[in-house]
C-alpha positions, 0 to 999 in steps of 0.5 A: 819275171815281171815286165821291163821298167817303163816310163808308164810303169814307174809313173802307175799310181801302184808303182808310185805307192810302192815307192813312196813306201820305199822311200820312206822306209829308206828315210826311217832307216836313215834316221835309226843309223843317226840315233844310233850315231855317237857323234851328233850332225847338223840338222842340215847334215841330217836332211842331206842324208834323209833325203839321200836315203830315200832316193837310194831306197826309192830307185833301189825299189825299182830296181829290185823290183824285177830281181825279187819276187818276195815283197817282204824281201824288196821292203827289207832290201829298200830299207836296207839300202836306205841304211847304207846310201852313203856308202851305196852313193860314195860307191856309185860316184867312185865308179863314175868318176873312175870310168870318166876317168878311163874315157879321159886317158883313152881320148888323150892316149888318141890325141898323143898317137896322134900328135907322135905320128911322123908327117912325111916331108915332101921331096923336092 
């Protein structure tokens, strides 16, 4: 197993390349899944997606990085991520916004726990 991610690992210039690399297999493949589209986008539309696919690609890299050890496989891996972002981003934001969700409905379930409780009355 290689080292843990580091903030000195991610900027090396060799990391930088792999990931340059990555991103830009995650743009390719992001362009193929357009050609092959029947319906015809936006040029904007398009942009968002590359950019979207590349970024997916570009930290999926890093985080395959340490799970696998073949570089051919992790290439196959980024490009396929990159092939996938909207599916890969609209995951990543369901379950964020379902476990803010969660903290939202525990918080208010303490906050009614509390307003319920009885206040004892004092005696005269």
């Amino acid at each position: 197993m290689t080292a843990a991610l580091t903030f000195e690992t991610v900027t090396a210039d060799e990391a930088m390349k792999q990931g340059i690399i990555a991103a830009a297999l995650g743009g390719s493949a992001m362009v193929a899944r357009q050609l092959l589209s029947t319906d015809r986008p936006s040029l904007g539309y398009l942009v968002r997606s590359g950019v979207a696919a590349m970024v997916t690609a570009y930290f999926v890299n890093f985080a395959a990085k340490d799970y696998v050890q073949s570089e051919n496989l992790r290439v196959c891996i980024c490009g396929i991520a990159g092939f996938a972002s909207p599916e890969i981003l609209n995951y990543g934001l369901k379950f964020l916004e379902a476990k803010m969700k969660g903290q939202v409905k525990e918080a208010q379930g303490k906050l009614s726990k509390a307003s319920k409780s009885p206040k004892k009355k004092k005696r005269k």
